[in-house]
MISEMI-746098 format. One line per field, with one value per atom (N, C-alpha, C, O): x, y, z; residue in one letter; residue number from 1. Coordinates in steps of 0.02 Angstrom, whole numbers, padded with zeros to 5 digits. Each point is the difference from the previous one (the first is absolute). Example, Ala and Ser with C-alpha at 12.3 -4.5 7.8 and 13.67 -1.06 7.14 Angstrom:
<nodes>
xx = 00660  -00045  00045  00052  -00070  00042  -00039  00025 $
yy = -00284  00059  00060  -00001  00054  00059  00055  00055 $
zz = 00390  00000  00000  00033  -00069  00003  00037  00008 $
rest = A  A  A  A  S  S  S  S $
nr = 1  1  1  1  2  2  2  2 $
</nodes>
This chain:
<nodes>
xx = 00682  00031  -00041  00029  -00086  -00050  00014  00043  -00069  00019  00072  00006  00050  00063  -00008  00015  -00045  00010  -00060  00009  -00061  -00028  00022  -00049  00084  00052  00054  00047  -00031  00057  -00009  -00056  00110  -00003  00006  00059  -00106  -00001  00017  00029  -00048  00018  00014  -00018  00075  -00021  -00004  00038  -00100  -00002  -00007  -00023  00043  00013  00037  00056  -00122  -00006  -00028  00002  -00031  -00045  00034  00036  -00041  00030  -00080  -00046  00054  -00065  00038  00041  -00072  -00014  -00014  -00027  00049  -00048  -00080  -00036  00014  -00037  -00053  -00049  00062  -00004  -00041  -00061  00118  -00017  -00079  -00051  00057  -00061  -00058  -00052  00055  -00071  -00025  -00061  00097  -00022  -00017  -00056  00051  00011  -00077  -00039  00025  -00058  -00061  00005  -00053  -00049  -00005  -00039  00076  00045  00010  00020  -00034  00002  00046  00035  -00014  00079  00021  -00022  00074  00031  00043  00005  00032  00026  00070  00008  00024  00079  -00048  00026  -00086  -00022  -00024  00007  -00042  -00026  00078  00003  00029  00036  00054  00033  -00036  00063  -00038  00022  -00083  -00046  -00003  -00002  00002  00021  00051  00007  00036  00093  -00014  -00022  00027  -00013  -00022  00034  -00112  -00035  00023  00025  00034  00009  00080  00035  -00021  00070  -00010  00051  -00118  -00005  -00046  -00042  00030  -00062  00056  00052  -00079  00028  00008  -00040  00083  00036  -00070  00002  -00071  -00053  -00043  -00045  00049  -00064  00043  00052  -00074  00023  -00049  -00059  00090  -00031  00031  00059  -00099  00029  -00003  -00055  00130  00002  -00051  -00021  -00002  -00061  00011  -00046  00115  00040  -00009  -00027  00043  00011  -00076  -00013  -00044  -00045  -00058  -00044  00085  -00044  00049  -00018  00062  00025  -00033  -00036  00032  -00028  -00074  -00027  00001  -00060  -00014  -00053  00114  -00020  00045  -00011  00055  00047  -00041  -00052  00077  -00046  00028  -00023  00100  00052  00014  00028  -00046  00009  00082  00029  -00001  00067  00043  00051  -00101  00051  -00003  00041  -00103  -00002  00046  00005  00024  00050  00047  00012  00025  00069  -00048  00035  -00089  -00065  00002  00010  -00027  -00061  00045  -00007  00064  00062  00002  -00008  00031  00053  -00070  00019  -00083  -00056  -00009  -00046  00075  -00008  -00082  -00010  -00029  -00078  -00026  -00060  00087  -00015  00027  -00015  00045  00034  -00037  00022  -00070  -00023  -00052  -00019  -00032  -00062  -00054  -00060  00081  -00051  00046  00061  -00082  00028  -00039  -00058  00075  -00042  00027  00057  -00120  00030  -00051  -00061  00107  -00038  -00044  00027  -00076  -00025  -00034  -00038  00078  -00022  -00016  00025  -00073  -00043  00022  -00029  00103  00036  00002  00027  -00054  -00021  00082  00024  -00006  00067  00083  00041  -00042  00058  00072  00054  -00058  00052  -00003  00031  -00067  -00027  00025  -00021  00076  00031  -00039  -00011  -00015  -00044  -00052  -00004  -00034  -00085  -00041  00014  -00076  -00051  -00052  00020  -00056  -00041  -00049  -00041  00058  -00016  00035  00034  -00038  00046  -00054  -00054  00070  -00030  00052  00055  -00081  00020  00003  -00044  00080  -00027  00044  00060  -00089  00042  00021  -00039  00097  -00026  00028  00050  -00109  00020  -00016  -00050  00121  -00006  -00032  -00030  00026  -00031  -00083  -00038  00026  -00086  -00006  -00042  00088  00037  -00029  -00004  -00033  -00036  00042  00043  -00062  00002  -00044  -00056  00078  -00061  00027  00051  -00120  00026  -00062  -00060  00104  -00018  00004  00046  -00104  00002  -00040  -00051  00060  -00015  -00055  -00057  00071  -00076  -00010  00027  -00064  -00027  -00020  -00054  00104  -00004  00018  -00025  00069  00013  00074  00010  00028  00045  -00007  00049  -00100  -00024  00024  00034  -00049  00062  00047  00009  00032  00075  00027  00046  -00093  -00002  00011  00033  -00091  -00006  00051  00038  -00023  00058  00075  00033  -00018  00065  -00026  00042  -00092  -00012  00005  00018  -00035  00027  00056  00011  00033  00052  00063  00042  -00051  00017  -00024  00027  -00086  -00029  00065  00025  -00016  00041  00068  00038  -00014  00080  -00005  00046  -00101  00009  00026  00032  -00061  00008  -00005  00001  -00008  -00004  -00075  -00011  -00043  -00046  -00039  -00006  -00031  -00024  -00066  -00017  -00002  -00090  00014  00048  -00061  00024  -00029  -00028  00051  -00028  -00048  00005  -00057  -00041  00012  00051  -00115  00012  -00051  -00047  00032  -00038  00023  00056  -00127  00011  -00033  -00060  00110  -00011  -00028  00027  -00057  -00017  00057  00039  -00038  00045  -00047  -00054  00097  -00034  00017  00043  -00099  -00005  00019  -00016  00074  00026  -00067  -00037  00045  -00054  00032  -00030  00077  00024  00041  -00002  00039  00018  00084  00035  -00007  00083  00030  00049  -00118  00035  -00005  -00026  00053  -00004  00062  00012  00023  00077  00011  00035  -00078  00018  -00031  00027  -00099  -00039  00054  00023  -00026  00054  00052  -00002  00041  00052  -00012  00043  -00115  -00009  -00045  -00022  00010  -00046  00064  -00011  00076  00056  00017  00003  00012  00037  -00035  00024  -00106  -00042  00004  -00044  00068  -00004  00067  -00002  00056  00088  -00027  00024  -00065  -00015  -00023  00027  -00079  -00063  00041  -00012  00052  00063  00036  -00001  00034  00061  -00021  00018  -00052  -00053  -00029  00034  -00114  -00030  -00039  -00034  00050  -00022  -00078  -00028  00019  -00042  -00064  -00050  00041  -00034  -00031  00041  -00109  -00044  00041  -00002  00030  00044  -00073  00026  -00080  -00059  -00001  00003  -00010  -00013  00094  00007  00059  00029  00021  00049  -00103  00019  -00051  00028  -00091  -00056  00032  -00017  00071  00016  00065  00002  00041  00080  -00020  00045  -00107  -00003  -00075  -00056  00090  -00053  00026  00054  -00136  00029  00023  00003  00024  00052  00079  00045  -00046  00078  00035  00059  -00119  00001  00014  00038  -00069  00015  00072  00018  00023  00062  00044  00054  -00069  00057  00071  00058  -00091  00042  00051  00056  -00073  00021  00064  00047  -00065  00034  00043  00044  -00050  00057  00056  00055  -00090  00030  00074  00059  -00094  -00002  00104  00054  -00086  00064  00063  00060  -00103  00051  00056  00060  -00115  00068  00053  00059  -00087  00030  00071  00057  -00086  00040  00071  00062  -00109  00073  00030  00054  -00062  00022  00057  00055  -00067  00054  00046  00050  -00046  00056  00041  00059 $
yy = 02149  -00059  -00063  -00051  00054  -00059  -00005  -00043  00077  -00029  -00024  -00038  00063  -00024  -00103  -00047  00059  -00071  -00056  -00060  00093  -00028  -00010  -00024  00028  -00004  -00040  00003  -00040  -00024  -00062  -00023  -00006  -00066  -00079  -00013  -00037  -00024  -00080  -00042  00025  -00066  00044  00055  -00132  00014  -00100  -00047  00050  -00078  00018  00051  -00096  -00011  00075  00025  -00010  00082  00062  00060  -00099  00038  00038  -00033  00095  00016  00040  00031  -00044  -00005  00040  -00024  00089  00071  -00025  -00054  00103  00001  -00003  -00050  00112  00009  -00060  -00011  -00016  -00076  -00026  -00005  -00010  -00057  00041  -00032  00111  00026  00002  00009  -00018  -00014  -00074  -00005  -00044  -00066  00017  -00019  00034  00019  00039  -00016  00047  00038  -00010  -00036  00063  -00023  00040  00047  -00067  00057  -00028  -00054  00091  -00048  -00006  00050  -00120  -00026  00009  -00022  00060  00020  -00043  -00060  00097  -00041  -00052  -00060  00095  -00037  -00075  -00055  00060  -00057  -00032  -00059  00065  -00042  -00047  -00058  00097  -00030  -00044  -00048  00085  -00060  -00059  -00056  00066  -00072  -00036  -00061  00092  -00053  -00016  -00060  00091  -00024  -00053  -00050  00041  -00050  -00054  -00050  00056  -00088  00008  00027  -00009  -00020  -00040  -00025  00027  -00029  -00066  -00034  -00001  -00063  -00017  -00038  00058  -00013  -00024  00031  -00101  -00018  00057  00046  -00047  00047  00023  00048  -00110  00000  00040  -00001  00053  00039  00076  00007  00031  00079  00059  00015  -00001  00051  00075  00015  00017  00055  00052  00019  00027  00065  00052  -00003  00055  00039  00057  00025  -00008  00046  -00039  00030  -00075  -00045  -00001  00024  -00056  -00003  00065  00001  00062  00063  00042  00039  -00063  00034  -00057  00028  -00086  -00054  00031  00006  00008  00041  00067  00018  00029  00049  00012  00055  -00087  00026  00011  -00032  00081  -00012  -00012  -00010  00012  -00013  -00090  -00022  -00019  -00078  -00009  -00040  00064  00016  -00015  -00030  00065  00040  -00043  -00002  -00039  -00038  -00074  -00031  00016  -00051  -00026  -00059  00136  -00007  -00015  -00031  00043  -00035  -00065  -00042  00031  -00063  -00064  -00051  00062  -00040  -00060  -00060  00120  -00055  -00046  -00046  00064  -00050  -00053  -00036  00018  -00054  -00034  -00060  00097  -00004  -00056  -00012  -00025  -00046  -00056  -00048  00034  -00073  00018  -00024  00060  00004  -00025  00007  -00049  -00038  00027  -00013  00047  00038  00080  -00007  00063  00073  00021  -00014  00060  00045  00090  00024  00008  00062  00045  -00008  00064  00045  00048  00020  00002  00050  00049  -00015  00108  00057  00028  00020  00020  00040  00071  00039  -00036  00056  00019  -00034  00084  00033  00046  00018  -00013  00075  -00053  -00027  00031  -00047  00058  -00025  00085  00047  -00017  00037  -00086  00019  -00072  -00051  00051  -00085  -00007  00053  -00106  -00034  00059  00039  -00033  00032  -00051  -00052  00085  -00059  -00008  00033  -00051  -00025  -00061  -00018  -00010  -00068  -00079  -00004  -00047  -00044  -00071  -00012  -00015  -00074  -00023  00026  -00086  -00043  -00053  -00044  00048  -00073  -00038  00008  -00047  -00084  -00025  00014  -00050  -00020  -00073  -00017  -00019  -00068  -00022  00010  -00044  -00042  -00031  00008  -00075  -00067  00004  -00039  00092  00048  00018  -00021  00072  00050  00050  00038  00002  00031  00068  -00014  00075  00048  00006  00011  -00022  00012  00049  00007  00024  00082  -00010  -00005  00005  00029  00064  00040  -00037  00080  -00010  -00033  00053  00015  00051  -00008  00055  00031  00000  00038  -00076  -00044  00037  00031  -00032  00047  00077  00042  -00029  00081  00024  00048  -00113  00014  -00050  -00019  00010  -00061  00049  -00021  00080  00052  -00017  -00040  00058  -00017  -00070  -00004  -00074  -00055  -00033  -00048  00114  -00020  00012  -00045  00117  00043  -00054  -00003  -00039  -00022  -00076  -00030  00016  -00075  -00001  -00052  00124  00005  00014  -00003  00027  00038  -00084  -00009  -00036  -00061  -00057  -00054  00058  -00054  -00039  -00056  00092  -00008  -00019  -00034  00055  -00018  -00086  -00041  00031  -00084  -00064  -00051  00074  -00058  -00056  -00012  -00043  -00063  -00046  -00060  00125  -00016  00022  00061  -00094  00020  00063  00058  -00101  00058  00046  -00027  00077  00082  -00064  -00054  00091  -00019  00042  00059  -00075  00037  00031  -00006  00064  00026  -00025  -00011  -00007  -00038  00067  00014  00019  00007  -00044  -00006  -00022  -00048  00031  00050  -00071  -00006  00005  -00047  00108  -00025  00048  00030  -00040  00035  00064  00017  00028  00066  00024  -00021  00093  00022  00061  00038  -00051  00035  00084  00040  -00032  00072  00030  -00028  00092  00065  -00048  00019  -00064  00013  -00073  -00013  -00040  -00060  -00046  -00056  00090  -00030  -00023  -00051  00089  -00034  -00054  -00040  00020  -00070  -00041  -00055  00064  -00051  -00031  -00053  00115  -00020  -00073  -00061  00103  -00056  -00044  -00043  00022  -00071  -00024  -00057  00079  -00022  -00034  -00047  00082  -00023  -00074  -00055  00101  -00088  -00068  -00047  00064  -00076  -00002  -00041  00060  -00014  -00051  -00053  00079  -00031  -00050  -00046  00018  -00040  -00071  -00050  00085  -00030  -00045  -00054  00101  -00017  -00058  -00049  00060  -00014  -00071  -00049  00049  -00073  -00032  -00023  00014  -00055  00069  00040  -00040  00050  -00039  00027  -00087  -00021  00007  -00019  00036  00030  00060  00040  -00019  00048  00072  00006  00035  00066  00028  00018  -00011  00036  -00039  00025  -00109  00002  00016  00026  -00037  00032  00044  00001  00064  00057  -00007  00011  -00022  00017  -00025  00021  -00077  -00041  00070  00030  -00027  00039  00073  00027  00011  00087  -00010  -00014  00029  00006  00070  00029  -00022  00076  00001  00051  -00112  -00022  00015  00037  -00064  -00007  00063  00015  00019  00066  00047  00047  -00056  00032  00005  00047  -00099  -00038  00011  -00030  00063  00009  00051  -00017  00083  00063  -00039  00000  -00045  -00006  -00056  -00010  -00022  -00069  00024  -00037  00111  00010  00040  00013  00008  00046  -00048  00017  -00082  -00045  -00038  -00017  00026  -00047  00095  00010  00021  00063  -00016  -00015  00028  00023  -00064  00008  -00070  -00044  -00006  -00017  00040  00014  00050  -00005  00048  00062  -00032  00028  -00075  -00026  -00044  00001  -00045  -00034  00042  -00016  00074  00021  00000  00017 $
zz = 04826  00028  -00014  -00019  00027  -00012  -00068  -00012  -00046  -00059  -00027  -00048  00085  00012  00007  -00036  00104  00031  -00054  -00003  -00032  -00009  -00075  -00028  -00003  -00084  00029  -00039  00091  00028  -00040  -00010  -00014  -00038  00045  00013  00010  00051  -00040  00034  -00112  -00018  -00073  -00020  -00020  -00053  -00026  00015  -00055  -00014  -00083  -00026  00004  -00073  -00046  -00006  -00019  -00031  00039  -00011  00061  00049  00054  00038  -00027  00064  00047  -00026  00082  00035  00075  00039  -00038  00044  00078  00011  00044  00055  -00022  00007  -00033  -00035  -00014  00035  -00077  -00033  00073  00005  00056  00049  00028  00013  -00009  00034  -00025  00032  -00090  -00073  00029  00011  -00001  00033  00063  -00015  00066  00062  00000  00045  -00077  -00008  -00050  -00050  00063  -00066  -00062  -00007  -00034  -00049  -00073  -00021  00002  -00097  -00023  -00012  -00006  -00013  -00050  -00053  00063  -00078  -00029  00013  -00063  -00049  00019  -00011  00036  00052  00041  -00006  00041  00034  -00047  00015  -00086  -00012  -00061  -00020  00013  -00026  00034  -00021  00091  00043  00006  -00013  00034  -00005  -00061  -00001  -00044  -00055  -00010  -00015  00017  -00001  00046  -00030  00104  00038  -00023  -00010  -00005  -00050  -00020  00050  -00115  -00051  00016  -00044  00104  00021  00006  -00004  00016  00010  -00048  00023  -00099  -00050  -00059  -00014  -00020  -00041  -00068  00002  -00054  -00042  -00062  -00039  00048  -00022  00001  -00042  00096  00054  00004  00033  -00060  -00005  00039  -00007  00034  00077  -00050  00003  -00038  -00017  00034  00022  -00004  00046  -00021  -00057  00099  -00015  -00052  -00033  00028  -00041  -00075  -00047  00042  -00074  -00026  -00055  00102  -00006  -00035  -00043  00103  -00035  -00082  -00044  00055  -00079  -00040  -00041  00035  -00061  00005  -00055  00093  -00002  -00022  -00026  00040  -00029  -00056  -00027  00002  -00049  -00071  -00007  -00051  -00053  -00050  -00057  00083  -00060  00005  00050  -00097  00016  -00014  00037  -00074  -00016  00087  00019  00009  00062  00061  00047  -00057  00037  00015  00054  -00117  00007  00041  00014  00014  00036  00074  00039  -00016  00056  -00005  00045  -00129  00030  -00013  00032  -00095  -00006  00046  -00007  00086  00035  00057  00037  -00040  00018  -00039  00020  -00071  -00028  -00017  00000  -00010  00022  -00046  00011  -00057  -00041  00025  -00036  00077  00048  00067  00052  -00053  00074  -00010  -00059  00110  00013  00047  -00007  00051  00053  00009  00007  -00007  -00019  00028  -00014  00069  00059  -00017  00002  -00017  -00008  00047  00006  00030  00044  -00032  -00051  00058  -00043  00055  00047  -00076  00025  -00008  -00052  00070  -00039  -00030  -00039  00078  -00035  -00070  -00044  00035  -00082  -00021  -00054  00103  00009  -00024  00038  -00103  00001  00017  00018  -00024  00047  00090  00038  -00018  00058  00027  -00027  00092  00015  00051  00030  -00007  00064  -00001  00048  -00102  -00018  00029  00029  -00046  00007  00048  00048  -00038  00091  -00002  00042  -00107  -00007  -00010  -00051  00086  -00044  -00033  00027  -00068  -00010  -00039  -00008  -00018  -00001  -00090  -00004  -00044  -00065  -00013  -00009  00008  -00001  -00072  -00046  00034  -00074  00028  00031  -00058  00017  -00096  -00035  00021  -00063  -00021  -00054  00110  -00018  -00010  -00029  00059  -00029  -00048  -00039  00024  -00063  00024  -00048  00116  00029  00049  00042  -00055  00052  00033  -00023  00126  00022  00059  00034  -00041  00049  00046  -00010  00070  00079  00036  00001  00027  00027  00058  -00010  00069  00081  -00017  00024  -00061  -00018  -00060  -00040  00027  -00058  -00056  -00002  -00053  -00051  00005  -00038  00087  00010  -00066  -00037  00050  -00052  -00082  -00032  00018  -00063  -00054  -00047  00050  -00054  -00011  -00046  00077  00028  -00024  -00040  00081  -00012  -00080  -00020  -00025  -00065  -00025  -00018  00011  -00009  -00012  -00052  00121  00019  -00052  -00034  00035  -00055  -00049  -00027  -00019  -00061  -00043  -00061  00129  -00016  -00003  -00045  00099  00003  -00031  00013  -00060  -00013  -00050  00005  -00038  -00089  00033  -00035  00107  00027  00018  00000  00011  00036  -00060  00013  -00088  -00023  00020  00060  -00115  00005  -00005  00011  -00035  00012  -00054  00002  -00063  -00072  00035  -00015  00061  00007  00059  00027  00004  00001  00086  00002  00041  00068  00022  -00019  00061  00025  00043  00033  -00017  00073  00030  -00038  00120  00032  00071  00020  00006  00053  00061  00010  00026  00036  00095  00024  -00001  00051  00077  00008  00044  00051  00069  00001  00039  00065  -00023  -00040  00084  -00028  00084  00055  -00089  00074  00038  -00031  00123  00005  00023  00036  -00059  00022  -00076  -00055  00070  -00059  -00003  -00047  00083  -00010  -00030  -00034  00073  -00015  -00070  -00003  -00046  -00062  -00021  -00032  00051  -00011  00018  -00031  00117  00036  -00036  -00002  -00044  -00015  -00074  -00021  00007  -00070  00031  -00008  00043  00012  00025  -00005  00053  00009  -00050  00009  -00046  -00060  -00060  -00038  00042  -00049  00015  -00027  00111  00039  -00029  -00032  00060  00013  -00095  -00014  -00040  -00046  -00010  -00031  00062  -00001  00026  -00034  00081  00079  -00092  -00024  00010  -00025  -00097  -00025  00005  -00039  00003  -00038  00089  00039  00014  -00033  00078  00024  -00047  -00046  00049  -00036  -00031  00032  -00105  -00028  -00062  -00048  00077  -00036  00045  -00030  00080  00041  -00025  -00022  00018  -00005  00025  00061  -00087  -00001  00052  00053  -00048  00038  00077  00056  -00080  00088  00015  00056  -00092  00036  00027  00037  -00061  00025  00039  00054  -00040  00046  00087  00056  -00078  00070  00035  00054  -00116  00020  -00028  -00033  00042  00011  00027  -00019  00071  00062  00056  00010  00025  00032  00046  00034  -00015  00067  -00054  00018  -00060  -00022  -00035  -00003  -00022  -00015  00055  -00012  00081  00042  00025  00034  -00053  00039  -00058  -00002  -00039  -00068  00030  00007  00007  00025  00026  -00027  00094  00053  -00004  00039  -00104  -00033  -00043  -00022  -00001  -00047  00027  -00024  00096  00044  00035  00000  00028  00030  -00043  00022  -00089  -00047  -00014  -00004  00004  -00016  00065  00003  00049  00063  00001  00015  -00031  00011  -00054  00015  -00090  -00039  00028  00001  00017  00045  00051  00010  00030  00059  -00029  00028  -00092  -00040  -00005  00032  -00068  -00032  00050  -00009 $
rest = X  X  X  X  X  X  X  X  X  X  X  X  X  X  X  X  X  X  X  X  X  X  X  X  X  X  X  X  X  X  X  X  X  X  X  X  X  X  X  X  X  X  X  X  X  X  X  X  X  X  X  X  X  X  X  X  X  X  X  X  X  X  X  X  X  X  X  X  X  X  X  X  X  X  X  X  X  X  X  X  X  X  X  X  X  X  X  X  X  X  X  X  X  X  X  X  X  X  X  X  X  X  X  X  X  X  X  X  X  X  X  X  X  X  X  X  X  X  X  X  X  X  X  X  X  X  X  X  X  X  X  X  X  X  X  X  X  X  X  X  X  X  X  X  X  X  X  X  X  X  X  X  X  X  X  X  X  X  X  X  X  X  X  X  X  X  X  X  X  X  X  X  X  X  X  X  X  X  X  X  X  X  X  X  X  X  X  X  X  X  X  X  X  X  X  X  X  X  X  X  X  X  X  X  X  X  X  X  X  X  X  X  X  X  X  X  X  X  X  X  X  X  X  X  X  X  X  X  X  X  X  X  X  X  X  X  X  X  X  X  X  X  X  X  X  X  X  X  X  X  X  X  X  X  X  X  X  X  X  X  X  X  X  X  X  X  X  X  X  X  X  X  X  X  X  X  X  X  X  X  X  X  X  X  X  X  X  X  X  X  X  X  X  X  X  X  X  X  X  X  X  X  X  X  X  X  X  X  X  X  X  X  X  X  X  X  X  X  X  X  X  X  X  X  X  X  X  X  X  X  X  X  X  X  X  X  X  X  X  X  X  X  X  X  X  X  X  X  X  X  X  X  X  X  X  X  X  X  X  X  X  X  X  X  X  X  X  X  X  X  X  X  X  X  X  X  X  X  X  X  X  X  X  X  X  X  X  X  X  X  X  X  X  X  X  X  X  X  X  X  X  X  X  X  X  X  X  X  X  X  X  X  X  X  X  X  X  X  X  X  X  X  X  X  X  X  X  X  X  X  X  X  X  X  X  X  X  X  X  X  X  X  X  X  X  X  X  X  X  X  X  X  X  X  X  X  X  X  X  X  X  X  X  X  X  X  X  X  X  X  X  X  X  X  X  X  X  X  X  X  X  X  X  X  X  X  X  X  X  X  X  X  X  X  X  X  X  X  X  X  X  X  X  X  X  X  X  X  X  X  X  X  X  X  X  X  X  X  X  X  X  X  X  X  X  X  X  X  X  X  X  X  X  X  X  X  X  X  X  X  X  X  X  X  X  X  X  X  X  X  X  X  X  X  X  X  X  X  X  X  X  X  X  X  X  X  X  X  X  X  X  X  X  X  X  X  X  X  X  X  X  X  X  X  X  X  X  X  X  X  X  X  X  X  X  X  X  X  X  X  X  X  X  X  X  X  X  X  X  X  X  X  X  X  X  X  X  X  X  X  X  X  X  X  X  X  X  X  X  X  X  X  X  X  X  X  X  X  X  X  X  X  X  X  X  X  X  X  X  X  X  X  X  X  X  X  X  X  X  X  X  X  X  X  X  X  X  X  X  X  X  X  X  X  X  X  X  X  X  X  X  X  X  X  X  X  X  X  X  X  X  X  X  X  X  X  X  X  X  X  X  X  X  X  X  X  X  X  X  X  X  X  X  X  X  X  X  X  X  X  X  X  X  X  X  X  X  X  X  X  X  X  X  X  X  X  X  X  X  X  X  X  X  X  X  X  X  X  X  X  X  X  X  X  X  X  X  X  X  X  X  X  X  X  X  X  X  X  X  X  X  X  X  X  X  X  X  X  X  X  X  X  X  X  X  X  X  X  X  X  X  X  X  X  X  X  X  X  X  X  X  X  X  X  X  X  X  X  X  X  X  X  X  X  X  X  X  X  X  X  X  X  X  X  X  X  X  X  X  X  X  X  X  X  X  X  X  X  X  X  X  X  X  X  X  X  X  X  X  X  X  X  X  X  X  X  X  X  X  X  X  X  X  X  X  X  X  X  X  X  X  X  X  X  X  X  X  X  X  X $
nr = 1  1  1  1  2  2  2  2  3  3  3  3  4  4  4  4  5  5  5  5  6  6  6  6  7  7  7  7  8  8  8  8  9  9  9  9  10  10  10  10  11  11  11  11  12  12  12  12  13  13  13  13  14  14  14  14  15  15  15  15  16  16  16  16  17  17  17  17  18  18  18  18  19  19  19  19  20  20  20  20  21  21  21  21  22  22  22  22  23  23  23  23  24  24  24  24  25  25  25  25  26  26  26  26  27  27  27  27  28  28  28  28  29  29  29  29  30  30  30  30  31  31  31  31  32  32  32  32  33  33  33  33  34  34  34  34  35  35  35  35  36  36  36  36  37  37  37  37  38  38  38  38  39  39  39  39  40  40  40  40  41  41  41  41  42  42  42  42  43  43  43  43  44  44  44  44  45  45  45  45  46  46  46  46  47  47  47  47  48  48  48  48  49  49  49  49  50  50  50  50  51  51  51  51  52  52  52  52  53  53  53  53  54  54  54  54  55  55  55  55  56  56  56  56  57  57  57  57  58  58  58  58  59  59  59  59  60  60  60  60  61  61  61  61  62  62  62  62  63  63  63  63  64  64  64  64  65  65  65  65  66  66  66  66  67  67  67  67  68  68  68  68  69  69  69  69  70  70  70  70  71  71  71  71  72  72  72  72  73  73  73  73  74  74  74  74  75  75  75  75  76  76  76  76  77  77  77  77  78  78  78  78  79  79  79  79  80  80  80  80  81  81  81  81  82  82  82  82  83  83  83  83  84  84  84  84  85  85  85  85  86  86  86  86  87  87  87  87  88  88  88  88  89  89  89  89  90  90  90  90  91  91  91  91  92  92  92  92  93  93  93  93  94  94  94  94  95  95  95  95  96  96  96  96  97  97  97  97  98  98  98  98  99  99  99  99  100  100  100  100  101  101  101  101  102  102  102  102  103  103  103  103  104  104  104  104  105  105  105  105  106  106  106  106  107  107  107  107  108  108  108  108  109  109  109  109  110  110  110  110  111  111  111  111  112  112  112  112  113  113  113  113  114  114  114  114  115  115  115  115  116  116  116  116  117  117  117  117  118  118  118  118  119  119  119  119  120  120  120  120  121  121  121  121  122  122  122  122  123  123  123  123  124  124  124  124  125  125  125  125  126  126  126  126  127  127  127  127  128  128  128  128  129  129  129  129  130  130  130  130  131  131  131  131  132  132  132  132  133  133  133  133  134  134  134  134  135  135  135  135  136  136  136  136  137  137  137  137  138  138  138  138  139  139  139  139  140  140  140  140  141  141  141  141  142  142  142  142  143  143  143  143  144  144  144  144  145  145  145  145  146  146  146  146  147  147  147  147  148  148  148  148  149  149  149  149  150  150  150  150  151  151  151  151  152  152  152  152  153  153  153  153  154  154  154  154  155  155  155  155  156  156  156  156  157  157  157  157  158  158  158  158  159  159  159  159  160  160  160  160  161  161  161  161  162  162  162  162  163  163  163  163  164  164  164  164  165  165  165  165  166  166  166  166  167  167  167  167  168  168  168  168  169  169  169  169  170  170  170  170  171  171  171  171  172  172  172  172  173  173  173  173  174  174  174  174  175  175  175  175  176  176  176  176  177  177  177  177  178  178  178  178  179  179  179  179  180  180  180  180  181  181  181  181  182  182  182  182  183  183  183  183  184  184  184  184  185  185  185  185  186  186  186  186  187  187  187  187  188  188  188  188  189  189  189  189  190  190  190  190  191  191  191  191  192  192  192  192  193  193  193  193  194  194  194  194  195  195  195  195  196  196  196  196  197  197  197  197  198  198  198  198  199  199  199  199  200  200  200  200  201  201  201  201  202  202  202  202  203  203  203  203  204  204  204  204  205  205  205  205  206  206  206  206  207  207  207  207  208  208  208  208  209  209  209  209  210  210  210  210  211  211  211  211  212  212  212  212  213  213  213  213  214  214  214  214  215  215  215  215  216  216  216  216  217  217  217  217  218  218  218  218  219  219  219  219  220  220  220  220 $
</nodes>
C-alpha cells in the first residue's frame, strides 16, 4: 500500500511529472533525484530569457555518456546550444547508463560564452571532476561560435557538511547563476555566488521547492 500511495502522481509541470514520493525526498534529508532537479529547472527556466539554457539531468547524462556522436543529434538539436549564452548542465556520477535515477552524487558546469569558459562546481570539491571532464568534452565542439576550444575552470562554492545535500547545493548554485545572468552580469560571477550560496539558503532550498510544488497543486 505504501509504495502504492507513494507512485501516486501529485503534479505534472512542463515534461515533468513529480510523485508523492518526490514531495517526501524534500520533506526529509534525502538525496534529490532526478524528477526534483529537473522540475527546478523547468521552473527557472519559465521566467529566464530564451539566452540561458537550464539543461534536464536526462539530456545532460546521455551528452555525457553517449559514444555514438551520430546519435546524439535528435538530443542536442532541439537545445539550440549555439544561440545560447549562459548553459547550466547537471552532472551525475551515474556510470550505469541501463540504470534511470543512478548515482549518489550531484554537481554542477556552467558554460558561460562571453568567457568562452566551463566552470564546474562541486559541494564536495572534486568528487565528481571525472564526470565534470567527461560532460566538457563531450559538449565542448556542440557550442560553436567560438575559434579557441573553451576551458575548463574548476571554480570555487560552499562545500556541503553532510552524505545527501548535493542536489540542494547544485540547484542553488544554478539559481544564483540565472540570479547573477539575469541581473547585472558584469558583476564578479564569485562575489556573486559567495553573497547568493550560503548555508542559510541552502538550508531553505527543500522547503522552497516544497513550498512552490504544493502551491503549484493548489492551482490546478
Amino acid at each position: 500500500m505504501e509504495a502504492t500511495e507513494g507512485n501516486e502522481k501529485v503534479l505534472s509541470y512542463e515534461d515533468v511529472i513529480l510523485r508523492k514520493s518526490d514531495l517526501d525526498i524534500l520533506q526529509g534529508p534525502y538525496f534529490l533525484n532526478d524528477c526534483i532537479i529537473e522540475f527546478y529547472f523547468a521552473y527557472l527556466s519559465s521566467s529566464l530569457p530564451q539566452d540561458i539554457l537550464l539543461v534536464p539531468p536526462c539530456i545532460s547524462f546521455w551528452i555525457m555518456s553517449c559514444t555514438d556522436k551520430q546519435g546524439l543529434e535528435p538530443f542536442v538539436n532541439p537545445l539550440k546550444l549555439q544561440s545560447r549564452n549562459l548553459v547550466i548542465f547537471p552532472i551525475n556520477d551515474n556510470d550505469d547508463v541501463s540504470m534511470a535515477e543512478g548515482g549518489s552524487h550531484w554537481s554542477l558546469l556552467v558554460y558561460i560564452r562571453k568567457k568562452n569558459a566551463f566552470l564546474y562546481f562541486d559541494s564536495m570539491m572534486g568528487c565528481n571532476e571525472w564526470h565534470a571532464v567527461k560532460l566538457y568534452r563531450a559538449v565542448n565542439v556542440l557550442m560553436g561560435g567560438q575559434s579557441v576550444s573553451a576551458k575548463f575552470v574548476e571554480g570555487k562554492t560552499l562545500q556541503q557538511k553532510n552524505g545527501y545535500d548535493c542536489g540542494v547545493h547544485t540547484l542553488v548554485v544554478a539559481e544564483a547563476f540565472c540570479c547573477w545572468y539575469y541581473g547585472n552580469n558584469e558583476e564578479d560571477f564569485d562575489n556573486a555566488l559567495e553573497r547568493q550560496v550560503t548555508a542559510n539558503i541552502v538550508g531553505e532550498m527543500r522547503r522552497k521547492i516544497l513550498s512552490i510544488i504544493l502551491h503549484l497543486i493548489d492551482k490546478r
